[in-house]
Every structure is written in C-alpha cells, then in structure tokens.
C-alpha angles and dihedrals in degrees: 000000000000112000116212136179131245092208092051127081097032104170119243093219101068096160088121135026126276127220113178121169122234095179133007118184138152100279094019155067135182127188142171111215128196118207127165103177107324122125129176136296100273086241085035097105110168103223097172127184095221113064108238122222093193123176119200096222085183139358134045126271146171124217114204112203118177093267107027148355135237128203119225127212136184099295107014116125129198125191113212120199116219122279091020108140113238143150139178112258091177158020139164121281091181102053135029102258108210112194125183114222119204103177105188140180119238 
C-alpha cells in the first residue's frame, strides 16, 4: 500500500480547475479538486445523480443553489443530495482552494 498526501502535488499551472480521483468504486467517488478563483459558467448548474458530501481542507468558496448561497471556509463541510442544482460563484484568486469530494449512491 502506497500512502500520499492531499496537500502535495499541487500543480503550478492553476489557470483551470483541477479534478483528480482518489477512489473510484461502484457506489463512490472521491476526489480531490484544485480551484484558485474560478466559478462556474453563469448557465453551468451541476444537477448530479450521486449526493456529494464535499469539505473545503484550504481556500474560500461560495456555493449558489436556486434559492441561497452559502460561503465556505477552511474546514466547512456541505452534503449535497442528488439532483440538487448547484454551481461555484466563487473561489479565491488570492490563495490555492483544495476541496475534498466524496460522490455517493443512496
């Protein structure tokens, strides 16, 4: 078994976002994604058919649902059902923002 290390690797070039998966299995995903101050299109709406359970390890962000928003910081952690609507409005310029992704089945 080989150990690794979610802060390390980050790559230089941060100009788009990054999505790498840790784990993939039948009934769940994890994966490690890299923002520095990209959001969504403004008619890109995520509306997944696995729930996310998704902490934000470093960084800021805001998460725009159809009715509210809610503002992430180092530590805070959402759990999205499936086929919620959802999009990033926001994430840092200023600093690297590292979230932890865990898509699951009901």
């Amino acid at each position: 078994m080989k150990t690794s290390n979610i802060f390390q690797n980050i790559p230089k070039d941060l100009s788009s976002e990054v999505f790498e998966d840790i784990i993939t299995a039948k009934n769940i995903r994890i994966e490690r994604i890299i923002s520095m101050g990209q959001s969504s299109p403004k008619e890109g709406w995520y509306n997944q058919e696995e729930s996310e359970w998704v902490i934000l390890l470093e960084g800021g962000a805001v998460l725009e649902f159809e009715t509210h928003q809610v503002h992430l910081q180092k530590g805070d952690y959402i759990n999205i059902p499936a086929h919620t609507k959802h999009r990033v409005k926001w994430t840092d310029p200023q600093q690297t923002t590292i979230w932890l992704a865990i898509f699951y089945k009901n």
